[in-house]
VEXFIKOL-181899 format. One record per atom (N, C-alpha, C): x, y, z; chain; residue number from 1. Coordinates in pm, whole numbers. Atoms other than C-alpha are relative to their C-alpha. Example, Ala and Ser with C-alpha at 12.3 -4.5 7.8 and 13.67 -1.06 7.14 Angstrom:
! VEXFIKOL-181899
        X        Y        Z   lumke   bakol
       89     -119        0       A       1
     1230     -450      780       A       1
       90      120        0       A       1
      -82     -119       -6       A       2
     1367     -106      714       A       2
      -77      109       73       A       2
! end
This chain:
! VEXFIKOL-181899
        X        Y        Z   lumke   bakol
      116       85       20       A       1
    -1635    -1214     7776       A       1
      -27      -14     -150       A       1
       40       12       69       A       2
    -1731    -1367     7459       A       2
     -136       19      -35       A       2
       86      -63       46       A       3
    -2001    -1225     7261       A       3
      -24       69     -120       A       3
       43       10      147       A       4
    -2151    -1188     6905       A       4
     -114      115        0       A       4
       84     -105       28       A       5
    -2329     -857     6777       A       5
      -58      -43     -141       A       5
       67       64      113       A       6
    -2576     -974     6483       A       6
     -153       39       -8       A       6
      163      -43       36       A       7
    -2875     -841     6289       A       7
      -60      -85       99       A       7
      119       49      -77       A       8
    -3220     -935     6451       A       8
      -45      -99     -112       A       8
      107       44       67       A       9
    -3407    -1224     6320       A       9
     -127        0       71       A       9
      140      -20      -51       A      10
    -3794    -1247     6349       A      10
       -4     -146      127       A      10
       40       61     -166       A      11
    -3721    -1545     6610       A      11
       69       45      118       A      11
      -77      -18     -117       A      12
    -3529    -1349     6816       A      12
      -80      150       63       A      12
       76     -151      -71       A      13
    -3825    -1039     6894       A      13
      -42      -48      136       A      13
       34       24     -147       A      14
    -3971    -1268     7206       A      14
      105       53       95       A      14
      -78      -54      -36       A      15
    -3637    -1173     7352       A      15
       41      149       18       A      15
      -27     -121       67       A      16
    -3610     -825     7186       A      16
     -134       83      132       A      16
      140       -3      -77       A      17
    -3974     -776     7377       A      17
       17      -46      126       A      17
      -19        4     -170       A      18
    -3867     -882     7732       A      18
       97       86       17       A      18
     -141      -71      -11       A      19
    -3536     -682     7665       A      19
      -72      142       77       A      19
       83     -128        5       A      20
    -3779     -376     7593       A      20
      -74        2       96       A      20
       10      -13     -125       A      21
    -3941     -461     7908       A      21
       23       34      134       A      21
     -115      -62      -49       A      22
    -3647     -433     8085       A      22
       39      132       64       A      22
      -41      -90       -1       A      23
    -3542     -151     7991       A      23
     -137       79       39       A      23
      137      -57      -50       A      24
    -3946       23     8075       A      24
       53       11      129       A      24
       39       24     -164       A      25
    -3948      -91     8421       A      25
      183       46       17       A      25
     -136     -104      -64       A      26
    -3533       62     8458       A      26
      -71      193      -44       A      26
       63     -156       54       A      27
    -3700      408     8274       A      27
     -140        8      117       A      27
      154        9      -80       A      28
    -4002      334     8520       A      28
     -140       62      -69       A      28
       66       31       78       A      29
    -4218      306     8256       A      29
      -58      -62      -61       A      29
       16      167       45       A      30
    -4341      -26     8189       A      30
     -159       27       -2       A      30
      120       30       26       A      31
    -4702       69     8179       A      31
      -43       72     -131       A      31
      -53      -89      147       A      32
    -4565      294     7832       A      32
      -16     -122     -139       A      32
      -75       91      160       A      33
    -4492      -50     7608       A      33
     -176      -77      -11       A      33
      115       38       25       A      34
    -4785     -108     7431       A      34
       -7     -100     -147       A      34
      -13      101      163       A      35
    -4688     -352     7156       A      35
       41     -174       53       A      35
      -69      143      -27       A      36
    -4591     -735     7176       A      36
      102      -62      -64       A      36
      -91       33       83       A      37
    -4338     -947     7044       A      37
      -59       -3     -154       A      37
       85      -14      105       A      38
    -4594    -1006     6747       A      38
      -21      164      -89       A      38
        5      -98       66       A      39
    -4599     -649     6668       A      39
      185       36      -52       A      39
     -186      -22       19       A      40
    -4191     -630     6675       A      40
      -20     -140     -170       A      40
       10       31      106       A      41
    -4198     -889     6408       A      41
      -66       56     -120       A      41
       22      -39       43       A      42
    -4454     -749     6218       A      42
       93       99     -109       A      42
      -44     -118       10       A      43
    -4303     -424     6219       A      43
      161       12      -67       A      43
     -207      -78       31       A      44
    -3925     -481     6187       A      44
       35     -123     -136       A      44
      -63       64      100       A      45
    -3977     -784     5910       A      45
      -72      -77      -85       A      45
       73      -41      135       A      46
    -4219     -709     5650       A      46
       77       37     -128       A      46
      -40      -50      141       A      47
    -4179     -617     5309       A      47
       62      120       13       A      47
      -27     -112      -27       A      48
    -4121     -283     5410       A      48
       53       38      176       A      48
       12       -4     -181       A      49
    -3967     -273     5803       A      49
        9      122       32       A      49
       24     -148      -71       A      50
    -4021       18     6018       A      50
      111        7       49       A      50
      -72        4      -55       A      51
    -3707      -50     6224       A      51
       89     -137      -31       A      51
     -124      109      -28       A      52
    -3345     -224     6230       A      52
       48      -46      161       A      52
      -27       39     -154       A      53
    -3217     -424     6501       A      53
      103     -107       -3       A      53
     -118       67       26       A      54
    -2885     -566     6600       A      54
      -17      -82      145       A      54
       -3       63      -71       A      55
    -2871     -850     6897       A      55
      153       -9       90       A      55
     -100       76     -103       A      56
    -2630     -936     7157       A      56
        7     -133       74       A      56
       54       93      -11       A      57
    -2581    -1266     7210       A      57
      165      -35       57       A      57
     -138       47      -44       A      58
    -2293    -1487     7437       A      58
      -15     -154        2       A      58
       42      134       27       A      59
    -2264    -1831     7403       A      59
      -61     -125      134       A      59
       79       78      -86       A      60
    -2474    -2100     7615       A      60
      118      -24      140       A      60
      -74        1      -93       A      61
    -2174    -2103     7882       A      61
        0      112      118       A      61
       59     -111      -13       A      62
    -2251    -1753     7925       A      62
     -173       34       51       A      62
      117      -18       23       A      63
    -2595    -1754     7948       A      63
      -13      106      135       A      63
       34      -54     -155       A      64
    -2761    -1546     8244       A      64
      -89      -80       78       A      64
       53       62     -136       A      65
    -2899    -1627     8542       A      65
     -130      -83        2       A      65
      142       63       54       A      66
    -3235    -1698     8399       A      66
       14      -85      -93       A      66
      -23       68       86       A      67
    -3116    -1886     8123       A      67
       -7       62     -138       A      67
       54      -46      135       A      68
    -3115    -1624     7855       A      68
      182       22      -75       A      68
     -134      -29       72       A      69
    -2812    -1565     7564       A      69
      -10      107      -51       A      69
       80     -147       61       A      70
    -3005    -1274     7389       A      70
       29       66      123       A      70
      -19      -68     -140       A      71
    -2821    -1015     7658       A      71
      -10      195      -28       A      71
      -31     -168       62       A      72
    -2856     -684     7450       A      72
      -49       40     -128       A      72
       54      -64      138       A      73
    -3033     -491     7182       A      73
       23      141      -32       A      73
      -15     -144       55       A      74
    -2996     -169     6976       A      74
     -109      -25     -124       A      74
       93       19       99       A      75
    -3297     -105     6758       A      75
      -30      130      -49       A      75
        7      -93       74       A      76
    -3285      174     6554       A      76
      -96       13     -172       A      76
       54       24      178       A      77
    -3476      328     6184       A      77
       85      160      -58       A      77
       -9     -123       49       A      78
    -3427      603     5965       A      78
      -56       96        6       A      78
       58     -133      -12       A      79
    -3521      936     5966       A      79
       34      131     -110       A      79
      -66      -78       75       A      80
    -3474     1229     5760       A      80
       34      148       60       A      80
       17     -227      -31       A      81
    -3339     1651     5794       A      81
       -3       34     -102       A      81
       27      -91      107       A      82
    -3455     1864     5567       A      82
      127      103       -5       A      82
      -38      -93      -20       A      83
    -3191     2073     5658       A      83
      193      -90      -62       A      83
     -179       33       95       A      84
    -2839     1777     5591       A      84
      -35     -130      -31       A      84
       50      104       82       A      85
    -3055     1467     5483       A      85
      -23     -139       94       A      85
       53      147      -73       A      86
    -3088     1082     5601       A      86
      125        1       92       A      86
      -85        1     -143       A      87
    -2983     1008     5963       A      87
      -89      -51      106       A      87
       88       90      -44       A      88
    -3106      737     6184       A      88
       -1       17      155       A      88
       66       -2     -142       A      89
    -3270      765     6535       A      89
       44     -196       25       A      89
       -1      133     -109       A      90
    -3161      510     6804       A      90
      -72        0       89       A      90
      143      -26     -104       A      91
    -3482      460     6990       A      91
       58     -116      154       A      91
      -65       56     -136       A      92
    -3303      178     7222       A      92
      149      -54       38       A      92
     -114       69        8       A      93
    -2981       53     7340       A      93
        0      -75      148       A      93
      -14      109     -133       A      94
    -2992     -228     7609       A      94
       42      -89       36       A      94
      -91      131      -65       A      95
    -2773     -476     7790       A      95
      -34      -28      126       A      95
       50       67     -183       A      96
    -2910     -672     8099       A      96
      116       32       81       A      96
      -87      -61     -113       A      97
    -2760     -519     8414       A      97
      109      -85      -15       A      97
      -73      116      -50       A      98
    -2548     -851     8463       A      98
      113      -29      -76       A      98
      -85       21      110       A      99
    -2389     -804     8158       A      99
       63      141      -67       A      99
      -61      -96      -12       A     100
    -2274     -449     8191       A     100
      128       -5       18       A     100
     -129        3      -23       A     101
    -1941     -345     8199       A     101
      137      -73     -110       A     101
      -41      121       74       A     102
    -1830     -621     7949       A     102
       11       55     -185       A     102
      -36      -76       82       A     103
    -1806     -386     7631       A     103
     -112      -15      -97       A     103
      112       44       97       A     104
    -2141     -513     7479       A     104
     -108      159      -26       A     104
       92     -117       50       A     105
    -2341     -170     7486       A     105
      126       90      -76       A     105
      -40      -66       97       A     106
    -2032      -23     7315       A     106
       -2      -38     -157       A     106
        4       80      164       A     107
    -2008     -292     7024       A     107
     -170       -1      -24       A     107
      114      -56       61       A     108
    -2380     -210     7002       A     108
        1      101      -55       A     108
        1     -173       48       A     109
    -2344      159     6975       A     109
      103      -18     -114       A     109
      -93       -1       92       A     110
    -2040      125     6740       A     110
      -69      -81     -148       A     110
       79       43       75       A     111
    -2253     -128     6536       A     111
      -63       66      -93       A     111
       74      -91       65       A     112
    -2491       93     6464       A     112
       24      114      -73       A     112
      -96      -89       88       A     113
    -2238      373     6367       A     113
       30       -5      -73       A     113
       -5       57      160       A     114
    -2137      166     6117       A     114
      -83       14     -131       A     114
      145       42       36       A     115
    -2465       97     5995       A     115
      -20      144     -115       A     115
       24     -132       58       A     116
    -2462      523     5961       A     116
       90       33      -52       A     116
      -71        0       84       A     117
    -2172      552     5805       A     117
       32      -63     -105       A     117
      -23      129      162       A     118
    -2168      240     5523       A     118
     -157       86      -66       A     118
      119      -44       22       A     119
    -2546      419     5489       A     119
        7      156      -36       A     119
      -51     -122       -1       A     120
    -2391      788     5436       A     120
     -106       54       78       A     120
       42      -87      -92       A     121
    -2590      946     5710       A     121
       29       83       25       A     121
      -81      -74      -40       A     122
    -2523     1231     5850       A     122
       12       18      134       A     122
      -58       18     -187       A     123
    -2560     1169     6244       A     123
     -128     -132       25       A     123
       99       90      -71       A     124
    -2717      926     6477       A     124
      -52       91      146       A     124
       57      -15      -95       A     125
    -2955     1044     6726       A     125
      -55      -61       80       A     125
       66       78      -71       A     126
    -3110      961     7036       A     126
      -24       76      127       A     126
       -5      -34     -183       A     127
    -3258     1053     7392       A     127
       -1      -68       50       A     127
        2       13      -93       A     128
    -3226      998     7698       A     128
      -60       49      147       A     128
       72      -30     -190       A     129
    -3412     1047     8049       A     129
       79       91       80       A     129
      -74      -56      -56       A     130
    -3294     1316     8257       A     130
       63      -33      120       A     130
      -40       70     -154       A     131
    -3220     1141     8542       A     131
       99      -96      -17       A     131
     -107      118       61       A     132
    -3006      875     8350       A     132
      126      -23        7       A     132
     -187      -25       13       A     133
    -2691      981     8398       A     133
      104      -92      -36       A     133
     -138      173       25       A     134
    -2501      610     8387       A     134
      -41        8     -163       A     134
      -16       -8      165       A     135
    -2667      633     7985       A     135
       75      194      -14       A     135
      -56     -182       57       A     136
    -2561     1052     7951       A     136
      114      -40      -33       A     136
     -161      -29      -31       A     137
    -2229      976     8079       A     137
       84     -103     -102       A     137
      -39      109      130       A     138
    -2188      644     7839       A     138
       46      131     -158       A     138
       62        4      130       A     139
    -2331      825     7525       A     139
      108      133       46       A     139
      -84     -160       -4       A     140
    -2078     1206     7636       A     140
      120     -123      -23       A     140
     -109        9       37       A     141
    -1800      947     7654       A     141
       53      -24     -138       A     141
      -25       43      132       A     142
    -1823      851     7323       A     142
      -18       90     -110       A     142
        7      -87       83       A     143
    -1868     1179     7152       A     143
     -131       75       34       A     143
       96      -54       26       A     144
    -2221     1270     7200       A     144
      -51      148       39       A     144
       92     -142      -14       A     145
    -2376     1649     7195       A     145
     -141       43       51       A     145
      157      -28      -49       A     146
    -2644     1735     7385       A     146
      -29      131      -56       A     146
      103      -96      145       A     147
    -2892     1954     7130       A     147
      -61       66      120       A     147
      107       -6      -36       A     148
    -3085     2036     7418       A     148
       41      160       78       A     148
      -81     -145      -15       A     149
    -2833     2279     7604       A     149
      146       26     -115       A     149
     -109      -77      106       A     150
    -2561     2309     7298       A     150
     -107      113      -88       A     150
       74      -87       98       A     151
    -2834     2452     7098       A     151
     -140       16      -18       A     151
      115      -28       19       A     152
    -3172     2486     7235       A     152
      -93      -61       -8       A     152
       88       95       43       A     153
    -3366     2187     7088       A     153
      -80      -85      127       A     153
       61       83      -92       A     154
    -3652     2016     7253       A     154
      -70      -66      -43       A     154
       80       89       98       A     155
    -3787     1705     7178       A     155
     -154       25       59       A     155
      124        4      -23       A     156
    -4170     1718     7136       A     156
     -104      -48      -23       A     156
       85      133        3       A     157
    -4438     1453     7113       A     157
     -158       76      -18       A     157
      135        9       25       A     158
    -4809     1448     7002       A     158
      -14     -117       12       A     158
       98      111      -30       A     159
    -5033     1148     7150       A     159
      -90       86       39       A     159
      139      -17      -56       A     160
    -5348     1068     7250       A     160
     -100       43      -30       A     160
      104     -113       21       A     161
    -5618     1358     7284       A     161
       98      131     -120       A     161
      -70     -129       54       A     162
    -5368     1642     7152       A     162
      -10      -57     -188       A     162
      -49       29      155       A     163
    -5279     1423     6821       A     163
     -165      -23      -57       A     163
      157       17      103       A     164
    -5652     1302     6740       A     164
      -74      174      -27       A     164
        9     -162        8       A     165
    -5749     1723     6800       A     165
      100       26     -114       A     165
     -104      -55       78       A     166
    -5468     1797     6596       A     166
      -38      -82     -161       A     166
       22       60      125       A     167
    -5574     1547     6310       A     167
     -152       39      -54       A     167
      170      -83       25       A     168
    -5947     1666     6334       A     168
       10      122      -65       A     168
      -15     -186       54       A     169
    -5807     2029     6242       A     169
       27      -38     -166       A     169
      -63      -11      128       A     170
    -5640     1886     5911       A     170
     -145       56     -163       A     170
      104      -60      116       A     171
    -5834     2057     5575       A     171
      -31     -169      -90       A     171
       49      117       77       A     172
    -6073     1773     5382       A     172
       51       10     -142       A     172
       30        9      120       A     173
    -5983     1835     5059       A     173
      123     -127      -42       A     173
! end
């Protein structure tokens, strides 16, 4: 199947934003996405962007079922370790069911590898859902280490009540 991997432009977040929909309601999570396409622009193409983002796109022959060409996103930013330096978090990688199989979530993932290697990084990270297994088994074939039983690590989140408590504690001075 023909198909083109290419930065994000800011007219292509309405897309980027149903993608991310998508993918919610497969995570069964869709009452989690609390931003709009308007904030994806914002955010990813300001003066300063919070996040990169690469598209999947096949040509109008291709299209899907609904009529879309935008069939896949990877939207990743940077991050840092104190411990071996800059190294960028992949917060999504998504290809409409229909368009599975067809090598587009690898030339995403590989994309982005790039991205960390022309960028001297020193790894790309990312989770996954425990239940996920069709992403585990993707992301093990292609090299990936799970931190969680190789070595312990658990990812851990502040929202909500916990983070505003937690910001109330900080010293005024």
């Amino acid at each position: 199947m023909d198909f083109i991997i290419r930065a994000a432009k800011p007219e292509d977040c309405k897309d980027v934003f149903r993608m991310t929909m998508e993918l919610a309601v497969y995570d069964k999570m869709p009452d989690q996405v609390k931003i709009s396409h308007k904030e994806l622009e914002k955010d990813g193409f300001s003066a300063n962007p919070l996040f990169q983002c690469f598209v999947a796109e096949v040509p109008e022959e291709c299209r899907s079922k609904e009529g879309y060409t935008k069939v896949g996103y990877a939207l990743y930013f940077y991050t840092y370790s104190s411990w071996k330096g800059q190294s960028v978090y992949l917060d999504d990688l998504y290809v409409m069911p229909e368009f599975r199989g067809k090598g587009i979530g690898n030339a995403l993932l590989s994309k982005v590898a790039t991205v960390v290697k022309e960028q001297q990084c020193v790894h790309l990270r990312l989770t996954v859902l425990d239940w996920n297994t069709p992403s585990q088994d993707f992301y093990f074939s292609k090299g990936a280490r799970d931190l969680t039983t190789s070595v312990g690590w658990h990812l851990l989140t502040f929202d909500g009540e916990a983070l505003d408590k937690l910001a109330k504690e900080a010293p005024k001075n």
